[in-house]
N, C-alpha and C positions, 0 to 999 in steps of 0.2 A: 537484604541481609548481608549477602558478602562485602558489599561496599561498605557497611558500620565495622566487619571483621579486620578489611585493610586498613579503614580510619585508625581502630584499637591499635592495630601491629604497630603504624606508624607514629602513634600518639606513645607506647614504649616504646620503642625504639628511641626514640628524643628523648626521652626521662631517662634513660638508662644511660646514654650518651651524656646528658648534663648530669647526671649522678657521679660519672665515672671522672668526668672532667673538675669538676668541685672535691672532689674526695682528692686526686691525684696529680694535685697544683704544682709549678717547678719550685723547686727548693730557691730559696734567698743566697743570694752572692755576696755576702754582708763584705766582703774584703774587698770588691770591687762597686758596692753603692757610698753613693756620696754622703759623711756623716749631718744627723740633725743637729749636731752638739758637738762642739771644739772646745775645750775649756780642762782647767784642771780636776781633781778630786774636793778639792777644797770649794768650788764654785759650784760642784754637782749639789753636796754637801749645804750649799749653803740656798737652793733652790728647794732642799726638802726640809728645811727647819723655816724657812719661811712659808710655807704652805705644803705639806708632805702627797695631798691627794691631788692636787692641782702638777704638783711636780710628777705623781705617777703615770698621770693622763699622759703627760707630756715627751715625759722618757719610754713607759714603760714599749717595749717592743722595738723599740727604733734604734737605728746606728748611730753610736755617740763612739765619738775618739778623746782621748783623754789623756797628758801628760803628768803623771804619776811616777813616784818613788816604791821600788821594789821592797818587799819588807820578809816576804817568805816563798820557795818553793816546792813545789809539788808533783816532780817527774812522773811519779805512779803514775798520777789523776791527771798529769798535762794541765796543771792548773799552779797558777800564783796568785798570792795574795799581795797586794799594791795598797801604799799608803795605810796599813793595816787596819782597813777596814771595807777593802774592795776585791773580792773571789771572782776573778776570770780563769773561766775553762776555756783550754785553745784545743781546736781541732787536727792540728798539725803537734808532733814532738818541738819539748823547748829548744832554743839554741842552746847550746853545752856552755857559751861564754857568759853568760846572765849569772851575776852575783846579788845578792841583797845588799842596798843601799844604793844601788844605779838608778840612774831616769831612763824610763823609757814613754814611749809615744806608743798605745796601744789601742787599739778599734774594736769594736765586737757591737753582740748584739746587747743591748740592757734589760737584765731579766726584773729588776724591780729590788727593795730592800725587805731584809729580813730582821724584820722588829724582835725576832727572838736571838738570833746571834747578833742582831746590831752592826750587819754589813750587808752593803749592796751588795750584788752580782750579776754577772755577765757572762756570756757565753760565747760562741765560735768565732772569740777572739783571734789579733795577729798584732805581731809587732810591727809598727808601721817604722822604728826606727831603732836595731838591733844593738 
């Protein structure tokens, strides 16, 4: 009977330990992993009008970098809107020197499109080229 006791202990103790490990994963380094996707707004663009579920499979969650025209920003929220119809939230404060109508080269993660506002977006974006 004590020997099924210590089995039990040991059988949680493992389960508690891969519980703990699957719950408490390291965060993603998205500004130092290498992007799925190099291309402009226009060629993202043009991957979801030709097939929009096949393209979400393919973007959604993964690091794309993207050279894009600034079109609006948003100090509050650390967020700009590029090519006017792409919402990147950056994790870091903007540079002070970014005006609209600049190109910039910017990387993050791609959170997927939003058929009700009619823009993609993106998240713990950085400027790859200020």
């Amino acid at each position: 009977m004590k020997k099924m006791i210590r089995y039990g202990i040991l059988i949680l103790i493992i389960a508690a330990i891969a519980i703990y490990r699957y719950a408490y994963q390291e965060h993603r380094d998205i500004q130092n992993e290498k992007a799925v996707y190099v291309g402009t707004m226009t060629s993202l663009e043009q991957e979801f009008i030709a097939n929009d579920s096949l393209a979400l499979k393919k973007f959604q969650n993964q690091t794309i970098e993207l050279t894009v025209q600034l079109s609006a920003v948003d100090t509050q929220n650390k967020a700009l809107v590029l090519d006017k119809n792409l919402y990147a939230t950056f994790n870091e404060n903007l540079p002070k020197n970014i005006i609209p109508g600049k190109t910039l080269k910017i990387k993050g993660r791609f959170l997927g499109y939003d058929e009700l506002l009619e823009e993609f977006k993106m998240d713990q974006c950085t400027i790859v080229n200020p």
